[in-house]
C-alpha positions in Angstrom: 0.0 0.0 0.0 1.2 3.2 -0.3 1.0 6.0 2.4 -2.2 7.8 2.3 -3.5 3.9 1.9 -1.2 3.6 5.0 -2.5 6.7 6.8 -6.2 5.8 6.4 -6.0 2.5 7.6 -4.8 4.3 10.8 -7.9 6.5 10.7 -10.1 4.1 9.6 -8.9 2.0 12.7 -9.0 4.7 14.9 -12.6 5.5 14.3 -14.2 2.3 14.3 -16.8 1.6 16.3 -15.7 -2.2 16.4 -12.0 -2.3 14.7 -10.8 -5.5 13.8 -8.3 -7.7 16.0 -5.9 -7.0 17.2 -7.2 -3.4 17.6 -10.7 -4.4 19.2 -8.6 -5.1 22.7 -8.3 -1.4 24.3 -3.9 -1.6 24.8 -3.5 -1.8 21.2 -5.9 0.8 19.8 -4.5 2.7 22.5 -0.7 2.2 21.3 -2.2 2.8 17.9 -3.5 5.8 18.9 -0.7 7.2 20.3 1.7 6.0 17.4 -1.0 8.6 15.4 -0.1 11.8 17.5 3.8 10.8 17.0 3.8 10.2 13.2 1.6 13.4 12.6 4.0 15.5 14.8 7.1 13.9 13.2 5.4 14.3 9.8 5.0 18.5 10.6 8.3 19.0 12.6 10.9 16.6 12.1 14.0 18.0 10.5 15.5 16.5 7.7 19.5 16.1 7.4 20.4 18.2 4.1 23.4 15.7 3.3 20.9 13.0 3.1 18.0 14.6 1.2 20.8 16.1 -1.2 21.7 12.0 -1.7 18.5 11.1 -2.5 17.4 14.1 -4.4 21.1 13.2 -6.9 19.3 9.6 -7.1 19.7 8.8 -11.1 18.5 4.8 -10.0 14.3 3.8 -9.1 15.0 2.1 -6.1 12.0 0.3 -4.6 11.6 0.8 -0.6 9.6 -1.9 1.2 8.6 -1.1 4.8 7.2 -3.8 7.1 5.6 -2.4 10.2 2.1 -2.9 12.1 -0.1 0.3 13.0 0.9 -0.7 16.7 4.2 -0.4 16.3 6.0 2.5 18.5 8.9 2.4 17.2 7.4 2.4 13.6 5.7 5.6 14.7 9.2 7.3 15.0 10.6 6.5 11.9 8.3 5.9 8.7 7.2 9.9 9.1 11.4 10.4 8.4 11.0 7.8 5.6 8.3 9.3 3.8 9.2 13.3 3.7 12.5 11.2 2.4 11.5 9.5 -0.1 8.7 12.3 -1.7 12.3 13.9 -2.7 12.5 12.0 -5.6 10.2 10.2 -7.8 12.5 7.7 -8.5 12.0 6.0 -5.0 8.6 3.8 -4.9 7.9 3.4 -1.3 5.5 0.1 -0.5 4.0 -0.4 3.1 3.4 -3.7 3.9 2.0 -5.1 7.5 3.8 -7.5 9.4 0.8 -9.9 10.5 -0.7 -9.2 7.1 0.1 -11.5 3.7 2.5 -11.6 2.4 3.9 -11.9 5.8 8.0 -10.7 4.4 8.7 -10.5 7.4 9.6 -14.0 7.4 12.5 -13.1 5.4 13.6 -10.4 7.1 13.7 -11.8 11.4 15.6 -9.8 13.6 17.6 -12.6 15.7 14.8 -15.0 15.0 11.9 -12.4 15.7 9.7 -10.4 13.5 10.7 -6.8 15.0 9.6 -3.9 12.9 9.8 -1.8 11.1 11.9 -2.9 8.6 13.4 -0.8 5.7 13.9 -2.8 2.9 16.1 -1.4 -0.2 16.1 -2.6 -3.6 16.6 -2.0 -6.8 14.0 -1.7 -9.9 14.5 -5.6 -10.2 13.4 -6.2 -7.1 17.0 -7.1 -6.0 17.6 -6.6 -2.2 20.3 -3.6 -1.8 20.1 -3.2 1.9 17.8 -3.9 5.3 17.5 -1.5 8.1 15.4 -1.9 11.3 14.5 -2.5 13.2 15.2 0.6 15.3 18.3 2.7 15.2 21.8 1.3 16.4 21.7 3.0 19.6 18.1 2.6 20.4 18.3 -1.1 19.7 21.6 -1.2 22.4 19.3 0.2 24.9 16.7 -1.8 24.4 18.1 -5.0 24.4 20.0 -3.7 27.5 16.6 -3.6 29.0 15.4 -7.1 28.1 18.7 -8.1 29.9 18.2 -6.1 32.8 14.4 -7.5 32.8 13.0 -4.2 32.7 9.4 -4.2 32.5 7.6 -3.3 29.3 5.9 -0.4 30.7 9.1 1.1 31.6 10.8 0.2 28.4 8.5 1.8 26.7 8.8 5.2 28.1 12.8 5.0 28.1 12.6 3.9 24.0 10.0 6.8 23.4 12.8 9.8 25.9 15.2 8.5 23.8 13.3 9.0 20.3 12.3 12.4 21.4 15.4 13.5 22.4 17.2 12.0 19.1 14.5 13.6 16.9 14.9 10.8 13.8 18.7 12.2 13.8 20.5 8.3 14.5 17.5 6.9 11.5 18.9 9.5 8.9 22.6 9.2 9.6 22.1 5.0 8.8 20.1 5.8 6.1 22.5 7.9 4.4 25.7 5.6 5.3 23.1 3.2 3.8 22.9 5.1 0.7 26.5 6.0 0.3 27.3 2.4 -0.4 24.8 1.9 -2.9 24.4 2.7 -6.8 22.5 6.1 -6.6 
């Protein structure tokens, strides 16, 4: 799907009067919910690092973008607002959302240390040829957190140290992977 499909599956969801599972049990329409607010303020005031969109506005290559992710998805929240804005700088970029839980279920493919953790960036080329995989959080959000399943930390608590440390980062640690991403790849 693409993103206004994307977005109005989140509305649609939101405004149900009976949403499907797993959004008919109140802690995940409420994570959904939330993961609204934070893509729509990302979407108005996240910055976007000029080194990066001057990559991928030079792009002379389609590349095809796949991101896995799930409306619930708090971490998705943080980063596919930074992905879009991105990739409306060129039309050359062909951005597909797909759901985790959803077929064609790619996430399969794409298992973070055996689990399906989104989102997932996936790269590729106009032949459909993987060129990269990011997700599924950034490289020092993804230390913390699995810090915190070592430590035990409860999920409540993990939860509001991952969303301090996206506020304070502000996409900043996404973009800088994305464009060392980039750098290596055919443009």
């Amino acid at each position: 799907m693409d993103f206004e499909t994307y977005q109005q599956l989140f509305f649609d969801t939101l405004n149900s009067p009976a949403p499907a599972p797993p959004y008919d049990n109140p802690d995940y329409l409420n994570y959904t919910r939330l993961n609204w607010s934070r893509q729509q303020r990302w979407l108005k005031v996240g910055v976007l690092n000029t080194e990066l969109t001057d990559v991928i506005e030079n792009m002379v290559n389609e590349q095809r973008w796949t991101v896995i992710t799930e409306l619930w998805c708090g971490d998705a929240s943080h980063t596919i607002p930074f992905i879009h804005r991105l990739s409306e700088l060129n039309p050359l970029i062909k951005v597909d959302y797909q759901l985790r839980d959803s077929p064609p279920f790619l996430i399969g493919q794409y298992l973070t240390d055996g689990s399906k953790s989104i989102p997932k960036l996936i790269i590729a080329d106009s032949n459909h040829t993987d060129l990269a995989v990011w997700g599924p959080r950034p490289a020092a959000c993804q230390e913390l957190f699995l810090q915190m399943v070592k430590d035990h930390v409860d999920m409540a608590e993990k939860k509001i140290v991952l969303q301090k440390w996206y506020n304070e980062d502000k996409g900043e640690s996404f973009q800088r992977e994305l464009l060392a991403i980039l750098k290596g790849l055919p443009l």
